[in-house]
MDAnalysis code that builds the backbone (N, CA, C; Angstrom):
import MDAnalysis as mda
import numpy as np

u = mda.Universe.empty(474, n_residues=158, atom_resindex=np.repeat(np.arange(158), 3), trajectory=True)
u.add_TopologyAttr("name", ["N", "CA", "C"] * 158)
u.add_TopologyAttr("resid", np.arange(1, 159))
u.add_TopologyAttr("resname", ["UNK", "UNK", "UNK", "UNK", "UNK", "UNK", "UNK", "UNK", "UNK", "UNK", "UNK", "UNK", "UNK", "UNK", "UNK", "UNK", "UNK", "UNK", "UNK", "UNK", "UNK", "UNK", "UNK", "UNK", "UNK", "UNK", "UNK", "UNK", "UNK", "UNK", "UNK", "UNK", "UNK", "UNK", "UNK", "UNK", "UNK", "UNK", "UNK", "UNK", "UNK", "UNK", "UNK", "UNK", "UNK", "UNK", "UNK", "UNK", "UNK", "UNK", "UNK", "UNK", "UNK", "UNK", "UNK", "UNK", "UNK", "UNK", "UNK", "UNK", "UNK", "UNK", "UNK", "UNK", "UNK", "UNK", "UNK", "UNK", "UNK", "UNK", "UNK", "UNK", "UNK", "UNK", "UNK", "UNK", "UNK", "UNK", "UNK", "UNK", "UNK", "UNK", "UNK", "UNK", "UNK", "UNK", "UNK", "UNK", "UNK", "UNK", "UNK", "UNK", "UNK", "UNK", "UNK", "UNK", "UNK", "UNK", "UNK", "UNK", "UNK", "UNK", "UNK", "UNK", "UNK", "UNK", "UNK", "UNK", "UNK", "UNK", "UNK", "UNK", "UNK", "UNK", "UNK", "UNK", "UNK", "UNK", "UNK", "UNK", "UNK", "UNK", "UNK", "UNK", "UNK", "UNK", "UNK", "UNK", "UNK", "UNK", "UNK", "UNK", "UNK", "UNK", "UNK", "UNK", "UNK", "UNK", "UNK", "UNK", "UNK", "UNK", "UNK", "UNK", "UNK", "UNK", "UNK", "UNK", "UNK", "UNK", "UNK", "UNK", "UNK", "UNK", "UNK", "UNK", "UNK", "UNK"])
u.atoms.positions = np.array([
    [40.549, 30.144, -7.483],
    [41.019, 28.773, -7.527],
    [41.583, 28.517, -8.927],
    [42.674, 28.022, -9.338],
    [43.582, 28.118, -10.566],
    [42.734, 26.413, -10.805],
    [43.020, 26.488, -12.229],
    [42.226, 25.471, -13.139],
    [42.438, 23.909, -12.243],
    [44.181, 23.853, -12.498],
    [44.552, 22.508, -11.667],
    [44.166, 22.102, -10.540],
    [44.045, 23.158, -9.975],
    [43.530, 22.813, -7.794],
    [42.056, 21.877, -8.120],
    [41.107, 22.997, -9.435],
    [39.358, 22.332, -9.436],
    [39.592, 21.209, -9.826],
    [40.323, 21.308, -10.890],
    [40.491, 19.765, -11.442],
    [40.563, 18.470, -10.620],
    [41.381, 18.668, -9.547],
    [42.339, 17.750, -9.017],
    [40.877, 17.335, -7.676],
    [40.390, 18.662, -7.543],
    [39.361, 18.987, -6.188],
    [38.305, 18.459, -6.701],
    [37.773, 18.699, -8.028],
    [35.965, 18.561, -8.379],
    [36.334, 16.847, -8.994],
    [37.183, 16.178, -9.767],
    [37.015, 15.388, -10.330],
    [36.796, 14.198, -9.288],
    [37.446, 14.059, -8.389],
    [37.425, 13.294, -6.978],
    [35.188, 13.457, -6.504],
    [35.502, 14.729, -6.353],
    [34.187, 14.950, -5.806],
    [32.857, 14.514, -6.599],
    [32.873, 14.807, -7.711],
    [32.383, 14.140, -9.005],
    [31.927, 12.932, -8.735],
    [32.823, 12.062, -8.757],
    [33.179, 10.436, -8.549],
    [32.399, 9.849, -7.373],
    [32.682, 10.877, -6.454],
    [31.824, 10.498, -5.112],
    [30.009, 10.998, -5.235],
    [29.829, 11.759, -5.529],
    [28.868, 12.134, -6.017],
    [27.636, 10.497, -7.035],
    [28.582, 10.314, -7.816],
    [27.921, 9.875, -9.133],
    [27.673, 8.122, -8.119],
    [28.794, 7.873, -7.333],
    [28.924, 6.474, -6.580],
    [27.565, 6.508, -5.619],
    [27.406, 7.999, -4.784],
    [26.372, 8.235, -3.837],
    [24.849, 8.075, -4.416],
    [25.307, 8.297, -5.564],
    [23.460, 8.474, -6.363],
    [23.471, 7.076, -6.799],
    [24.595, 6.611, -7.393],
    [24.343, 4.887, -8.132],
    [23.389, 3.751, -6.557],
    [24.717, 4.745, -5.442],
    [24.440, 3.190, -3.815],
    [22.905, 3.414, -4.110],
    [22.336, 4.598, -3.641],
    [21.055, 4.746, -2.877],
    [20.342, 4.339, -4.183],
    [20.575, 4.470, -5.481],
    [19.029, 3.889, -6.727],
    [19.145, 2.460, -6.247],
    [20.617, 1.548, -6.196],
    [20.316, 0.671, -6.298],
    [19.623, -0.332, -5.164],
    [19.935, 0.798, -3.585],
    [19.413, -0.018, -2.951],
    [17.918, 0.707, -2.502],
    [17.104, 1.469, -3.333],
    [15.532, 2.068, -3.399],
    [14.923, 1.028, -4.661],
    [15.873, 0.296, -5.530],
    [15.404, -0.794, -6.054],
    [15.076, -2.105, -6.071],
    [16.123, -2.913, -4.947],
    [16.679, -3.639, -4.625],
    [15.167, -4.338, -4.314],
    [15.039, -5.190, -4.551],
    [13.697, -6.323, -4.156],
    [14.087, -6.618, -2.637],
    [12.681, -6.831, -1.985],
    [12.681, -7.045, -0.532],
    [12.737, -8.264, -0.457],
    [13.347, -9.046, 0.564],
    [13.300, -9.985, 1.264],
    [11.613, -10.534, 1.496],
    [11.643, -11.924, 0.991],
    [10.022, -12.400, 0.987],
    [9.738, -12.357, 2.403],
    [10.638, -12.643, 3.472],
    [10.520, -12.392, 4.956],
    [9.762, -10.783, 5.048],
    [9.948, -9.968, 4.765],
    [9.541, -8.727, 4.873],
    [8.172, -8.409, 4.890],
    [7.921, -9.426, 4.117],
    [6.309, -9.045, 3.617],
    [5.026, -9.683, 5.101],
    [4.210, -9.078, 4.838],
    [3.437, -9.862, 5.158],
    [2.226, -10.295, 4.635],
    [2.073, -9.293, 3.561],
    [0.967, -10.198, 2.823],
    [1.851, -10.369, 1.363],
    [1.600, -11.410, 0.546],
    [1.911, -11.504, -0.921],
    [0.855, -12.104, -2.185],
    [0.470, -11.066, -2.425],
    [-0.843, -10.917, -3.594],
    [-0.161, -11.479, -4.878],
    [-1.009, -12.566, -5.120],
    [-0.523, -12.866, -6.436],
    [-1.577, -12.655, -7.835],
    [-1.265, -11.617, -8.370],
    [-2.179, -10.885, -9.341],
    [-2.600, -11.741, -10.139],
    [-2.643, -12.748, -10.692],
    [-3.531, -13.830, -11.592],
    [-4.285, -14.201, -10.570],
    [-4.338, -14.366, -9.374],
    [-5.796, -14.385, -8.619],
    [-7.009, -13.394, -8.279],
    [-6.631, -12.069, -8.543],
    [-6.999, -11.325, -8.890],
    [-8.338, -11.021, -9.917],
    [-9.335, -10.586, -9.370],
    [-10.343, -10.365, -10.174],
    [-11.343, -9.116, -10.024],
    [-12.011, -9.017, -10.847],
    [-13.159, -7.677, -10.609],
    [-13.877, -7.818, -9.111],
    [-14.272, -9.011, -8.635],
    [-14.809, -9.356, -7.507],
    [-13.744, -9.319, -6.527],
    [-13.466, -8.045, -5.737],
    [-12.591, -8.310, -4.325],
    [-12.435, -9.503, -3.501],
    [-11.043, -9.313, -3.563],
    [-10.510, -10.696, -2.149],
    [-10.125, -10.310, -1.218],
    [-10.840, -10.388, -0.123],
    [-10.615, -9.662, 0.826],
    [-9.491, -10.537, 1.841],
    [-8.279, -9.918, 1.850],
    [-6.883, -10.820, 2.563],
    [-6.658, -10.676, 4.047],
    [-7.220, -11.294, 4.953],
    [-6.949, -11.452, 6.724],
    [-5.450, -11.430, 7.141],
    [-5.269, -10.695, 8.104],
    [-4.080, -10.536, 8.606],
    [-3.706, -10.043, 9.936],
    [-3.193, -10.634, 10.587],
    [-2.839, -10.146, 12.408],
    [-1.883, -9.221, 11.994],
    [-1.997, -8.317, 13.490],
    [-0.841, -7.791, 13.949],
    [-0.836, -8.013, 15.210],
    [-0.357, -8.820, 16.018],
    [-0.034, -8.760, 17.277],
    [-1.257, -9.310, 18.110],
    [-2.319, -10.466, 17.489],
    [-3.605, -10.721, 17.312],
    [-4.371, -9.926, 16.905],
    [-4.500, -8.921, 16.263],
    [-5.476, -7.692, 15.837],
    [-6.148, -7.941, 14.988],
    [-7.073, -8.234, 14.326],
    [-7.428, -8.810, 13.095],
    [-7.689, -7.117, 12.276],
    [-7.049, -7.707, 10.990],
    [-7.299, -6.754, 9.661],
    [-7.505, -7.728, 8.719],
    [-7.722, -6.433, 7.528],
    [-8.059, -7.170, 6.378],
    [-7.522, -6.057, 4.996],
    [-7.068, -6.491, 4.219],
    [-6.923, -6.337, 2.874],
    [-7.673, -6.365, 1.933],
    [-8.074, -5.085, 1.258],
    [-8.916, -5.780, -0.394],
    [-8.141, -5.145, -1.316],
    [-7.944, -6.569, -2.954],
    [-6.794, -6.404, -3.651],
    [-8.365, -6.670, -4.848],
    [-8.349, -5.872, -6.021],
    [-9.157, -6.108, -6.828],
    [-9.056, -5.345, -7.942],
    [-9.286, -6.043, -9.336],
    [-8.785, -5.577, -10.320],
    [-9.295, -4.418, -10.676],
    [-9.352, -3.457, -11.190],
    [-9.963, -2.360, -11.272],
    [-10.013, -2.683, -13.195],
    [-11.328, -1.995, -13.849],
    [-11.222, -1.847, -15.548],
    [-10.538, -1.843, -16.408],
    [-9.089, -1.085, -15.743],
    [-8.427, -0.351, -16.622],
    [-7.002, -2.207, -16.199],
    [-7.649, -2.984, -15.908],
    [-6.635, -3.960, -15.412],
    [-5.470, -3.875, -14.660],
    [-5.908, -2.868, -13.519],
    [-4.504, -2.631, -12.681],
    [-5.281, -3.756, -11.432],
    [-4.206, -4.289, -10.370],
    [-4.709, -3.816, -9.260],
    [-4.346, -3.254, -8.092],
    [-5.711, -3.341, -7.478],
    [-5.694, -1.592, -6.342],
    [-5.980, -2.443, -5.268],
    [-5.325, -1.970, -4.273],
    [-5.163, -2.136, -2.868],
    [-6.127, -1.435, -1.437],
    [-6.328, -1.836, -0.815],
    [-6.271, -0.765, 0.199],
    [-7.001, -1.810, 1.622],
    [-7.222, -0.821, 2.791],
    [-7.084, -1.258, 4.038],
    [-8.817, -2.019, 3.580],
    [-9.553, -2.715, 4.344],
    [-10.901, -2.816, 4.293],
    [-11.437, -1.921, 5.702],
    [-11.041, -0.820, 5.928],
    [-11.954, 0.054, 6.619],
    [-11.759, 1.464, 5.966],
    [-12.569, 2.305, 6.374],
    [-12.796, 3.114, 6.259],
    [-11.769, 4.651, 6.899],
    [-11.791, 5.541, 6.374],
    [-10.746, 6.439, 6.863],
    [-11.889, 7.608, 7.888],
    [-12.867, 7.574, 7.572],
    [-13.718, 8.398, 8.516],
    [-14.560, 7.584, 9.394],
    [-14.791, 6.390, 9.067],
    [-15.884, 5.184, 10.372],
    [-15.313, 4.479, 11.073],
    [-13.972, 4.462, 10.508],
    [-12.820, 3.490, 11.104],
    [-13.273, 3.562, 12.819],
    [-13.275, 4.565, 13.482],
    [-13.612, 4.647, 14.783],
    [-15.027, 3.879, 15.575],
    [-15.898, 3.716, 14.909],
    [-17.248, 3.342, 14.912],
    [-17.434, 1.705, 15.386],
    [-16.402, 1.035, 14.368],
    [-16.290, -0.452, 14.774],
    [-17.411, -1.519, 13.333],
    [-17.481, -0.559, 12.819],
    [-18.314, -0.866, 11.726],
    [-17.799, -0.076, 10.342],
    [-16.504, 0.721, 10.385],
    [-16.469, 0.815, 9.339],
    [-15.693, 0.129, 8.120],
    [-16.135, -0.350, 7.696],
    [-15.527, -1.563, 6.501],
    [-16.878, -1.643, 5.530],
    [-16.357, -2.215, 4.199],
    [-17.015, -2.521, 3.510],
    [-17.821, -4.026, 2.894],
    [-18.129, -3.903, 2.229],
    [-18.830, -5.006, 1.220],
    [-18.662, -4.650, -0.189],
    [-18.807, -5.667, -1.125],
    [-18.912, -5.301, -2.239],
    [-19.864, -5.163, -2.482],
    [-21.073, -4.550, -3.433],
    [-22.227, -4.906, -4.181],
    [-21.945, -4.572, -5.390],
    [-21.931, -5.352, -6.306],
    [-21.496, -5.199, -7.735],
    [-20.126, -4.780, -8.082],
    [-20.332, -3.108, -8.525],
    [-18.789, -2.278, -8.780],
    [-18.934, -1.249, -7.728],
    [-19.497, -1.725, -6.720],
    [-19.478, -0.662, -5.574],
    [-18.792, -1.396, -4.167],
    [-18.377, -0.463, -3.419],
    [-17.746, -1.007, -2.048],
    [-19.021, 0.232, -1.487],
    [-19.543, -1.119, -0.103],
    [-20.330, -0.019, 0.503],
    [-19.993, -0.037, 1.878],
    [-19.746, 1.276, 2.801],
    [-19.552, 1.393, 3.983],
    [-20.722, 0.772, 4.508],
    [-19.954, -0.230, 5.365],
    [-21.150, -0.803, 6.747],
    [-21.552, -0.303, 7.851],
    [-21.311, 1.215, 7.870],
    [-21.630, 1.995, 9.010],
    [-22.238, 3.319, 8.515],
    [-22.126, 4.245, 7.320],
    [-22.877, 5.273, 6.993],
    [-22.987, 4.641, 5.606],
    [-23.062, 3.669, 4.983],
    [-23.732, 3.733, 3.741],
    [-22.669, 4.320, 2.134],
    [-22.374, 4.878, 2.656],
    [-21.653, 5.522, 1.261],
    [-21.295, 4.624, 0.469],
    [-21.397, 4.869, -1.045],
    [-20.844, 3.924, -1.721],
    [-19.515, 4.272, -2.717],
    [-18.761, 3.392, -2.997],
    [-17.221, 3.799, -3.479],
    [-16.867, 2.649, -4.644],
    [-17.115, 3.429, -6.036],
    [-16.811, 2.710, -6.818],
    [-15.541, 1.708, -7.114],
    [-15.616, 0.374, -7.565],
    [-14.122, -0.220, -7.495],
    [-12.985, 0.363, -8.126],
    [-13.158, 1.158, -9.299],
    [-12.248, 1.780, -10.338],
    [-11.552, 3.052, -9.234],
    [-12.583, 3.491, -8.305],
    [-11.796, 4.453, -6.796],
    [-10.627, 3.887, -6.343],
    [-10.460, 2.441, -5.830],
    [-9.873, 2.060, -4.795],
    [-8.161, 2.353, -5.284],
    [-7.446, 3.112, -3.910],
    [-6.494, 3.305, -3.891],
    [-6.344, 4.470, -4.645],
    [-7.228, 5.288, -6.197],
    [-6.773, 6.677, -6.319],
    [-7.011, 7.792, -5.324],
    [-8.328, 7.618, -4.496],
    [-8.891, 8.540, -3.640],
    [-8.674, 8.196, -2.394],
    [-8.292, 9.287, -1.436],
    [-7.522, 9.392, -0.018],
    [-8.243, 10.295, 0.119],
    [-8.869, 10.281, 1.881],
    [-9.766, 10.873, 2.655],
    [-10.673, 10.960, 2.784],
    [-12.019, 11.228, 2.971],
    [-13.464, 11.257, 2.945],
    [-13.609, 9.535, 3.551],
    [-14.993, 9.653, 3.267],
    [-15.572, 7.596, 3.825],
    [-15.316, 6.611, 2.258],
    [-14.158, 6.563, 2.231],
    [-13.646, 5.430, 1.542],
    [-12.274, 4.467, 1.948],
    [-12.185, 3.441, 1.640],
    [-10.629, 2.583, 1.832],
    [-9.634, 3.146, 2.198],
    [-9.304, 3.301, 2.883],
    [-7.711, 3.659, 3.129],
    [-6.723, 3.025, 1.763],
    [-6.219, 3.553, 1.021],
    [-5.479, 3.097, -0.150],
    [-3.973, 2.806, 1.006],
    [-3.512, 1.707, 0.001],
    [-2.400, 0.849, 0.187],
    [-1.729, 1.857, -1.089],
    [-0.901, 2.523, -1.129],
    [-0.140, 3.545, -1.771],
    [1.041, 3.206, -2.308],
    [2.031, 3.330, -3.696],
    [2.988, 2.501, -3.972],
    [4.283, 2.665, -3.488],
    [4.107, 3.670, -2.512],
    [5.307, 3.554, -1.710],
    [5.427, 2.496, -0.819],
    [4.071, 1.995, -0.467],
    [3.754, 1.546, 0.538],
    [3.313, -0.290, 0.596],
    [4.007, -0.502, -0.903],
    [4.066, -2.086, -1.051],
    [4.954, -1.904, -2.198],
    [5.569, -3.387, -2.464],
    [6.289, -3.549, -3.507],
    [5.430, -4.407, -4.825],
    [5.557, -3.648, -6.122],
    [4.705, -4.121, -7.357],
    [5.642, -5.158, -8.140],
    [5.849, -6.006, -8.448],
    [6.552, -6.787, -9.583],
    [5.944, -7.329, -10.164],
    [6.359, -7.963, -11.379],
    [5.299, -8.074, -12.462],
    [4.010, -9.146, -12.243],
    [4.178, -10.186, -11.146],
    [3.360, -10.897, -10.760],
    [2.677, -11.049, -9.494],
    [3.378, -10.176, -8.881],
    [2.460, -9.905, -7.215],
    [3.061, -8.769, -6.639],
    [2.232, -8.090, -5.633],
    [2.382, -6.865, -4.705],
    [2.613, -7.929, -3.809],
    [3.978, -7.237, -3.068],
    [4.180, -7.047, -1.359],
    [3.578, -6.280, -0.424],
    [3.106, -6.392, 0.016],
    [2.549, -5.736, 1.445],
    [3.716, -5.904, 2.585],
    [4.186, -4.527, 3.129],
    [5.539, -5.219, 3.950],
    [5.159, -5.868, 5.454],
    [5.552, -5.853, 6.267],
    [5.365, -6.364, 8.085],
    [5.118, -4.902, 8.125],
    [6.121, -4.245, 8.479],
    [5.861, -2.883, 8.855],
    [5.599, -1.716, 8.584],
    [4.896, -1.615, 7.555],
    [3.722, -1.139, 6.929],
    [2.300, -1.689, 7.677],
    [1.855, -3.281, 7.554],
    [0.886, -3.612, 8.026],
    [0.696, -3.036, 9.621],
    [1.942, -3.157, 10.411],
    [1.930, -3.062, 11.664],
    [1.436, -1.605, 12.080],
    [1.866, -0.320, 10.695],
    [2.048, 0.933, 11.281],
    [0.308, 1.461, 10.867],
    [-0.151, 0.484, 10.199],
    [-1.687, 0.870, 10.145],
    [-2.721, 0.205, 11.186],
    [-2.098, -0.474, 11.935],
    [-2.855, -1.449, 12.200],
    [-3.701, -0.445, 13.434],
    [-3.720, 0.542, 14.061],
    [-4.595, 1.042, 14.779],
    [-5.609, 1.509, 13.754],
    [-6.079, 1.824, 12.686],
    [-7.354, 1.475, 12.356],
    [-7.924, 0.590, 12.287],
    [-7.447, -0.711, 12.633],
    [-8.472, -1.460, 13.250],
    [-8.554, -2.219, 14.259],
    [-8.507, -0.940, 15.496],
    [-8.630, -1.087, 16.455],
    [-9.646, -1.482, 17.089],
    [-11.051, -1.269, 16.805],
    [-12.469, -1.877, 17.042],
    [-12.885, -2.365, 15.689],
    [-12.381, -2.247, 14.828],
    [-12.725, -3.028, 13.699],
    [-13.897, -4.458, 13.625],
    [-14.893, -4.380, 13.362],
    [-15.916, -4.934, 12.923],
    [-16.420, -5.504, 14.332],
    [-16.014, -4.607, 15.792],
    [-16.503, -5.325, 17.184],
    [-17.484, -4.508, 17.711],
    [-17.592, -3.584, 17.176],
    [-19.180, -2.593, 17.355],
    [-20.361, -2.894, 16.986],
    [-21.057, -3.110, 17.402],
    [-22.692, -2.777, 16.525],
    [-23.204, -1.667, 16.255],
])
């Protein structure tokens, strides 16, 4: 390929290239529509003591816990459990700096919530999986909706 053909060939392609990477950052940045959400946490309410946030899907009842963790972040996640979830009892309580499963007991420190995935703790709310800005997390609709079979017997077992 002689110098002029690349030139004439790559500089075009270039251009398209650099336009393709600018569309997609700006719209993986782009703030969501407050319609989108369905829950909206506003972090100055936020405290060491969990708030635990109610929410339908389709009448289903769930729940949210948003709570500050030490290091002053806060952490998210489902209020059931990723291994009791089935049981109808698995969710927590707080006691102190602990979340305790209401169905095997385990206990899960607050400074945990949302780093640790799998075993009998919270299902973490993950940051792909809400939007952070400097004064509140989004929780989207369909996000909430695509979890919502864990709590499918949710707190209707004994």
């Amino acid at each position: 390929m002689n110098r002029r053909f690349r030139s004439l060939f790559l500089i075009p392609l270039a251009g398209l290239l650099v336009f393709a990477i600018s569309s997609a950052a700006a719209q993986a940045s782009s703030p969501k529509a407050a319609s989108d959400f369905g829950i909206v946490i506003k972090k100055k309410d936020i405290t060491s003591t969990a708030t635990f946030i109610p929410y339908k899907v389709n009448g289903l009842a769930m729940e949210i816990i948003a709570v500050k963790a030490s290091d002053g972040t806060i952490r998210t996640a489902l209020n059931t459990c990723q291994v009791c979830y089935r049981s109808g009892r698995g969710y927590y309580k707080q006691v102190g700096d602990v979340f305790v499963c209401q169905n095997c007991g385990n206990q899960f420190k607050v400074d945990q919530v949302e780093l640790i995935k799998g075993g009998c703790n919270p299902v973490p709310i993950l940051a792909g999986d809400k939007t952070d800005s400097s004064d509140s997390i989004g929780i989207s609709k369909a996000y909430l909706e695509s979890v919502a079979p864990y709590f499918a017997v949710w707190k209707k077992r004994a």
